[in-house]
N, C-alpha and C positions, 0 to 999 in steps of 0.2 A: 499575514506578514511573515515572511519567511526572516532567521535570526542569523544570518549573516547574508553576505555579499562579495562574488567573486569579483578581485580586482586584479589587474595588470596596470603592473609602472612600468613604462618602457620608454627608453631617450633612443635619442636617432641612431645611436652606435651599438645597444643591447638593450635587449630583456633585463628588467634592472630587477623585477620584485614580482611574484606571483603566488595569490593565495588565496584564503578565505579571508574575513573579515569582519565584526562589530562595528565599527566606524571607521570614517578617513575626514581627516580635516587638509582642507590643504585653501592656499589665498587665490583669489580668481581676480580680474577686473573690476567684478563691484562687490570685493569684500571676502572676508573668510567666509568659507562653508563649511558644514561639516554634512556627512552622506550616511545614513544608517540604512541596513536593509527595509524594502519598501517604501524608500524615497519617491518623490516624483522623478520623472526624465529629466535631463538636463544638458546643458551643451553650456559651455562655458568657453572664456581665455584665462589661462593660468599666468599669475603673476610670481615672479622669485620668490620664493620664500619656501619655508618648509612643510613638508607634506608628513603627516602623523595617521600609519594606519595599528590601529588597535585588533591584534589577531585574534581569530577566533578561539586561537589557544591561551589564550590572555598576556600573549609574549606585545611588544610595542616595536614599530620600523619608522624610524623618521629618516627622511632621506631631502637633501638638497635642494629641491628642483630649480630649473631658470626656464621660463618661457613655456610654451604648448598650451595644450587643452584638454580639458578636464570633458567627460561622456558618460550619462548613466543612464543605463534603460534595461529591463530584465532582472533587475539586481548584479548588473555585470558595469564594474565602476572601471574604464579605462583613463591614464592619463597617462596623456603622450607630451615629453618635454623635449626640448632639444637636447639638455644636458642633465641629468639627474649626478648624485653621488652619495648614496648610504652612508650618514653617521658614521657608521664605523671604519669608510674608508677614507673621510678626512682627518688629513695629518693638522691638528690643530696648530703647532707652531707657524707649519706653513701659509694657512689659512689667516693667524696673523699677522706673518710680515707683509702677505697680500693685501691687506685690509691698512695697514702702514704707509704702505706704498702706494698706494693707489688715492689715500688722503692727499700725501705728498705730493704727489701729482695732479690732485686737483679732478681725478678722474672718477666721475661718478658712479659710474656703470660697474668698474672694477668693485671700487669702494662696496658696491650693493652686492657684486656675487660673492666677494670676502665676509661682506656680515651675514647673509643667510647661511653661508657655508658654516659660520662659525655658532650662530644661534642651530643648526638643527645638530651641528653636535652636542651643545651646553644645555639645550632647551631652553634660552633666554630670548 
């Protein structure tokens, strides 16, 4: 079993995240996963929520995702989302008046992309 795993995050408009890797946890259709190298293959649908990869440098990248799917085979873990957005580049305040607004409005879908945005900055 080899001790890491090359992974690529990429949403429809870039290359978001490229690297080695000890784990990736991120939420699928039926449930969290998490992928270590010498996983089994796998093919999945990726659900909102936050994606946590633990680098092989022991640094940590949690990033946004909404939608896509999740691939693993080779030790090469890709996950392809429509919209990714790295921690670090959510503006938390605005994240949540989004999540405010979108209560307000009754609108559920927003409501959900303001709280994963806002949990994979907090870690909550």
């Amino acid at each position: 079993m080899a001790a890491e795993l090359h992974v690529e995050l990429v949403a429809a408009d870039r290359n978001v995240w490229s690297g080695e890797a000890t784990l990736v946890v991120a939420r699928t259709t039926s449930g969290d996963i998490g992928v270590m190298p010498g996983h089994q293959p796998l093919l999945g649908v990726l659900e909102s929520g936050p994606v946590t990869i633990r680098t092989s440098e022991g640094g940590t990248v949690v990033a946004a995702v909404h939608g896509g799917f999740i691939s693993f085979a080779d030790n090469k873990l890709s996950l392809l989302a429509e919209t990714v957005e790295l921690a670090d580049e959510i503006d938390v305040q605005r994240a949540e008046r989004a999540l405010d607004r979108a209560k307000a409005e009754a609108d559920a879908a927003a409501e959900r992309r303001a709280d994963v945005r806002l949990r994979a900055v907090t870690g909550h």
